[in-house]
VOGU-3710 file (C-alpha; in Angstrom, 3 decimals, decimal comma):
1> xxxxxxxxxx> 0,000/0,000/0,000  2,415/2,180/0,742  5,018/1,726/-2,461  1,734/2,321/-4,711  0,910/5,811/-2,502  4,734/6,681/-2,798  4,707/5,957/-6,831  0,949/7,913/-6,943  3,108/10,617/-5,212  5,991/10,970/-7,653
11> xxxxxxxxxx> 4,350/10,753/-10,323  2,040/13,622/-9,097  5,317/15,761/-8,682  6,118/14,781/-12,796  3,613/16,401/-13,806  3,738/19,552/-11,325  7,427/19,390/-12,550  5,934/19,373/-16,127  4,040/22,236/-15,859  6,098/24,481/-13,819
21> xxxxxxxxxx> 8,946/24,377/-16,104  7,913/23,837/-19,319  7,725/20,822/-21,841  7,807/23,012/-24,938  10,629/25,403/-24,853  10,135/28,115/-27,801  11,107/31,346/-28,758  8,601/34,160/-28,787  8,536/34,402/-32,480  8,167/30,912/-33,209
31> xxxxxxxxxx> 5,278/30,407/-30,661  3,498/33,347/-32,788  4,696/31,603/-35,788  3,605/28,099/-34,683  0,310/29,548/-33,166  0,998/28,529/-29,910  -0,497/31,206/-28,110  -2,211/34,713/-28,784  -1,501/37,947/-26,306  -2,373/41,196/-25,777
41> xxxxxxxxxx> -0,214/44,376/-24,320  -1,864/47,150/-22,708  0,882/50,231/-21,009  0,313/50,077/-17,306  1,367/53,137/-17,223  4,947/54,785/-18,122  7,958/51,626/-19,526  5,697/48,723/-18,544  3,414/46,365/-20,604  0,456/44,171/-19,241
51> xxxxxxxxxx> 1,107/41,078/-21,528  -1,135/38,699/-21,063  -0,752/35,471/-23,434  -3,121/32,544/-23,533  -1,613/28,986/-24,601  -3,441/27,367/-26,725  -1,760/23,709/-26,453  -2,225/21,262/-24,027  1,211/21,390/-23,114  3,040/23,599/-20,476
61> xxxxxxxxxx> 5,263/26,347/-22,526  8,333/27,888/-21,613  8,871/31,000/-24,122  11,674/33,103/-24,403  11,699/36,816/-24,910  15,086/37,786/-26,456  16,671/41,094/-25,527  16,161/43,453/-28,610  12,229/42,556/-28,624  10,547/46,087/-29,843
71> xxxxxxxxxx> 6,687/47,038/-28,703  5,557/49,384/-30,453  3,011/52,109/-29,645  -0,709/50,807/-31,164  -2,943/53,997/-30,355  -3,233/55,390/-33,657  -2,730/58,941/-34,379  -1,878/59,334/-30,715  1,534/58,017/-30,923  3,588/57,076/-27,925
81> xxxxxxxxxx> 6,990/56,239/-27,054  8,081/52,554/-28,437  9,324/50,508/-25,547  12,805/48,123/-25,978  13,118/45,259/-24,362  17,591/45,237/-23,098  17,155/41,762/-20,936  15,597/38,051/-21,578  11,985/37,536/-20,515  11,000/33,608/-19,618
91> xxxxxxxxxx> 7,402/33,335/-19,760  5,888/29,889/-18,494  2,508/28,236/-18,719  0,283/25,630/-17,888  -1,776/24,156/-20,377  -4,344/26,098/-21,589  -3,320/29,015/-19,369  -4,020/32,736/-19,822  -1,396/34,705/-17,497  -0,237/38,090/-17,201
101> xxxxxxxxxx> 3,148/39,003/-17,690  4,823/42,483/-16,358  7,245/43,673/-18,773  9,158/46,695/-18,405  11,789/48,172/-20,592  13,578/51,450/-21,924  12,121/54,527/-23,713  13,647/54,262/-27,472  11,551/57,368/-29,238  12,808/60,237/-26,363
111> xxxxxxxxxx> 9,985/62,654/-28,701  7,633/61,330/-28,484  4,839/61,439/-25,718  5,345/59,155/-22,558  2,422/55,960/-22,710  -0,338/56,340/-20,665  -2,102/53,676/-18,753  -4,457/51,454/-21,372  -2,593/52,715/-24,447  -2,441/49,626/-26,450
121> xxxxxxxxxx> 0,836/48,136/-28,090  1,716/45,292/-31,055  2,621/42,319/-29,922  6,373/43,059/-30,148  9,142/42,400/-32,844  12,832/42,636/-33,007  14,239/46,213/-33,354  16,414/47,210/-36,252  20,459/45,535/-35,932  21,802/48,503/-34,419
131> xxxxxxxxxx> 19,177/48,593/-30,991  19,423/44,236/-31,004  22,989/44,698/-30,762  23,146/46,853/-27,605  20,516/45,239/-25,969  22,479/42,015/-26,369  25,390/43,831/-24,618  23,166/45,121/-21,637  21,577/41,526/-21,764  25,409/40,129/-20,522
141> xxxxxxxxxx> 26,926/43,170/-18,523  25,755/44,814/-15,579  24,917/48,306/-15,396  22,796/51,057/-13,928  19,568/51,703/-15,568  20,133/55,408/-16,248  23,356/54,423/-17,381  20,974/51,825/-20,298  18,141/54,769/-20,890  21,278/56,879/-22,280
151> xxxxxxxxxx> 22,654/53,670/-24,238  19,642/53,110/-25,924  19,109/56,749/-27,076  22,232/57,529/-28,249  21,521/54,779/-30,851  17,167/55,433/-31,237  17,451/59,041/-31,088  20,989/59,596/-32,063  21,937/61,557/-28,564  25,458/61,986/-27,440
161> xxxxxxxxxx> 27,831/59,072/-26,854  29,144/60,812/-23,972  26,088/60,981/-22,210  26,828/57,511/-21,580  28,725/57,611/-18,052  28,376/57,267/-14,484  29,651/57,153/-11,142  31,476/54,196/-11,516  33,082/55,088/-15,202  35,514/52,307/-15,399
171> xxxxxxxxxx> 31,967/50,030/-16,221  30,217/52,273/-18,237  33,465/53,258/-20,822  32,863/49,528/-21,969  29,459/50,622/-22,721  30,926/53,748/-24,089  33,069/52,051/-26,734  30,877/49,551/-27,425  27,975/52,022/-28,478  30,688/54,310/-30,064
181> xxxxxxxxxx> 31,873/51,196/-32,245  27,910/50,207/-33,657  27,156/54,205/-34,272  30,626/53,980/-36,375  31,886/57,452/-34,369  34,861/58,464/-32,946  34,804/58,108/-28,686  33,487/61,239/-27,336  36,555/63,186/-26,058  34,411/64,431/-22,958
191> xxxxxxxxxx> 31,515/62,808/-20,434  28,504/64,375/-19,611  26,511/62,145/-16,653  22,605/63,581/-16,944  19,946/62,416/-14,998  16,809/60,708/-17,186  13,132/61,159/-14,913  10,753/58,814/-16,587  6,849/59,961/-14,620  4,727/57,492/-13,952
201> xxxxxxxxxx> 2,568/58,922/-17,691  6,106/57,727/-19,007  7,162/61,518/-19,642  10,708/62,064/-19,838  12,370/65,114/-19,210  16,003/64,588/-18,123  19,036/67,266/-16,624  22,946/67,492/-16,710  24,692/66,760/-13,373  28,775/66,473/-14,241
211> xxxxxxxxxx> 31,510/67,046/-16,935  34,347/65,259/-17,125  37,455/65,614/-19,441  40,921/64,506/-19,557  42,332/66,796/-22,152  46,141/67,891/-23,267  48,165/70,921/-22,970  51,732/72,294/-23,619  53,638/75,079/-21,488  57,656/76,236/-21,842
221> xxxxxxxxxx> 57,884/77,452/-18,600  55,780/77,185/-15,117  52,467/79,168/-15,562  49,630/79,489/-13,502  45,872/78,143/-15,667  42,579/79,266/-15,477  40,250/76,648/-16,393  36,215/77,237/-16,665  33,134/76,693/-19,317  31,984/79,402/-21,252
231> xxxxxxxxxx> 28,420/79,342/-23,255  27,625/80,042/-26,910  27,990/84,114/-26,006  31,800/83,589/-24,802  30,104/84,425/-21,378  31,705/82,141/-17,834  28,771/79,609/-16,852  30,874/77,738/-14,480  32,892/78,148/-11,244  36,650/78,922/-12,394
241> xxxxxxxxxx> 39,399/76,440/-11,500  43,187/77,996/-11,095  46,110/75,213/-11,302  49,555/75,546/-11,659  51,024/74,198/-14,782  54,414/72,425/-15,309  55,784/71,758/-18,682  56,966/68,055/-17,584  52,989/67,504/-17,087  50,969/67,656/-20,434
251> xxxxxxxxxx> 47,345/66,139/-18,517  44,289/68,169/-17,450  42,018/66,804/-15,696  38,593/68,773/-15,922  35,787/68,233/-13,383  32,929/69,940/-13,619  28,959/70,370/-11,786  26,935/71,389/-14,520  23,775/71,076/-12,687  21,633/74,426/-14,243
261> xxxxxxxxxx> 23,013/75,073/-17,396  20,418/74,513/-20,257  20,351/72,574/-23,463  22,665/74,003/-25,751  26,556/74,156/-26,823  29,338/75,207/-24,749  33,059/75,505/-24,702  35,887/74,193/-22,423  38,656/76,493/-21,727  42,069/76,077/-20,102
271> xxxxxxxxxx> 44,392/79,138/-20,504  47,674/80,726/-18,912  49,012/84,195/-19,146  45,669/84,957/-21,043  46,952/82,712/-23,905  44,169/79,657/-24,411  46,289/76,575/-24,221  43,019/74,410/-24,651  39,336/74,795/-25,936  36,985/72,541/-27,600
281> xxxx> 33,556/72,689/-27,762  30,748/70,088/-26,402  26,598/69,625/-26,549  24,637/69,660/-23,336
//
C-alpha cells in the first residue's frame, strides 16, 4: 500500500514538474509563428506592458523573450513612445493558461509622448540591428539603468555618446566604446553624466549633473591656468578652477557640476598668461 501511494506521489510531482517548467521550450517568435499562443499588451502606465498570453496547447510552454524585442506604440494617431526590451523575458505556462506578464523596458523614441495607462501596443518584434545589438550587450553586462536609458538613445534618437557615463566610469566606458563602435563614431573626447526622470505617464524630461574631461596641454615654462566653461555668447557659466602648470605635465584633468546650465553648446577652456592653451567645444 504504501510503495503504490509513494509511486501515486511521484508521479504527481512529474507532472507539477511538467508544468512548472515547461515541456515546450520556444522562442517568442516561433510560438506566434507556430500559433501557440495569442496575447495582448496594454501600457500600465509609463515603460511597462500588461502582456497577457493565452496557450493554446495542451502542453506547459516555456517562451523566451530575447533582448532586442521592440513594442511598439498601437494607439493610432496618438503616438507614444516605443518601448525596448535590453534583458531576456522567460514566460511559463500551464496548459491552456491565460497569465499576465509584467514587462518593463527602456524609452527608445525620447519625442515622443510618454504611454499612458491602457494605451495599447503590437505584440512586439525585433528592433532594427543597431538597438538588437546593444541590448544584447546590456543583456550580458551589468549596469545602472540610467546608465541603459542613455545607451539606448544615443543609438534610437541619435543623442550623445558621452552621455553615456556614471559614477562608476571604469563600467560604463565599456558601454561607451561599445555604443561608439555600432554608431561607427569616434569616442566622445568628454563625459557628460545627466539624470533621465521617466513619470509614472512615461514623460521624460532629463538634466545634466557632471563634466568630465581629460584633455592635453603644452607650457615652456611654469604658468599658472585658469580653467572654466563658457556658453555660446563667450560668457563664464561655471565656477573657475586655477592650477599651476608644469611643462613636464601635459594632462588636465577637468571636473565639472553642470547642474543648471540649459540645453545648448558650450566651450571648455584652459588658458595661462591669457593665452588659451586648450578649448573645444561640447553639446549639453
Amino acid at each position: 500500500m504504501n510503495t503504490k501511494l509513494i509511486a501515486f506521489s511521484l508521479l504527481i510531482c512529474v507532472f507539477m514538474f511538467k508544468d512548472t517548467f515547461g515541456k515546450t521550450k520556444v522562442s517568442l517568435q516561433k510560438a506566434f509563428d507556430k500559433k501557440y499562443i495569442t496575447a495582448k499588451a496594454v501600457c500600465k502606465g509609463g515603460l511597462e506592458l500588461d502582456y497577457s498570453v493565452s496557450n493554446l496547447l495542451k502542453d506547459s510552454l516555456l517562451i523566451f523573450i530575447p533582448a532586442g524585442w521592440r513594442f511598439n506604440s498601437n494607439a493610432g494617431k496618438n503616438d507614444f513612445q516605443d518601448i525596448l526590451l535590453t534583458h531576456e523575458e522567460i514566460l511559463v505556462l500551464s496548459p491552456k493558461q491565460t497569465k499576465k506578464f509584467d514587462i518593463k523596458g527602456y524609452c527608445c523614441e525620447a519625442t515622443k509622448s510618454g504611454p499612458q495607462k491602457g494605451v495599447p501596443y503590437t505584440l512586439g518584434k525585433m528592433a532594427d540591428s543597431s538597438l538588437v545589438l546593444l541590448a544584447r550587450y546590456l543583456n550580458t553586462h551589468k549596469v545602472d539603468s540610467n546608465t541603459e536609458q542613455y545607451s539606448v538613445w544615443a543609438i534610437s534618437d541619435g543623442k550623445e555618446t558621452a552621455n553615456i557615463t556614471s559614477n562608476n566610469d571604469s563600467i560604463a566606458a565599456l558601454l561607451r566604446t561599445f555604443v561608439a563602435t555600432v554608431k561607427g563614431e569616434p569616442l566622445p573626447w568628454y563625459t557628460l553624466l545627466k539624470r533621465a526622470r521617466i513619470s509614472t505617464s512615461g514623460e521624460v524630461s532629463d538634466h545634466p549633473v557632471r563634466f568630465k574631461a581629460n584633455i592635453n596641454y603644452q607650457v615652456a615654462e611654469t604658468c599658472y591656468s585658469y580653467c572654466y566653461i563658457i556658453d555660446d555668447k563667450g560668457q563664464k557659466v561655471s565656477e573657475i578652477f586655477g592650477k599651476w602648470l608644469l611643462p613636464q605635465n601635459t594632462d588636465y584633468n577637468a571636473n565639472f557640476n553642470v547642474a543648471g546650465l540649459k540645453k545648448g553648446e558650450y566651450k571648455l577652456v584652459l588658458e595661462g598668461k591669457n593665452t588659451p592653451l586648450f578649448e573645444k567645444t561640447f553639446k549639453i
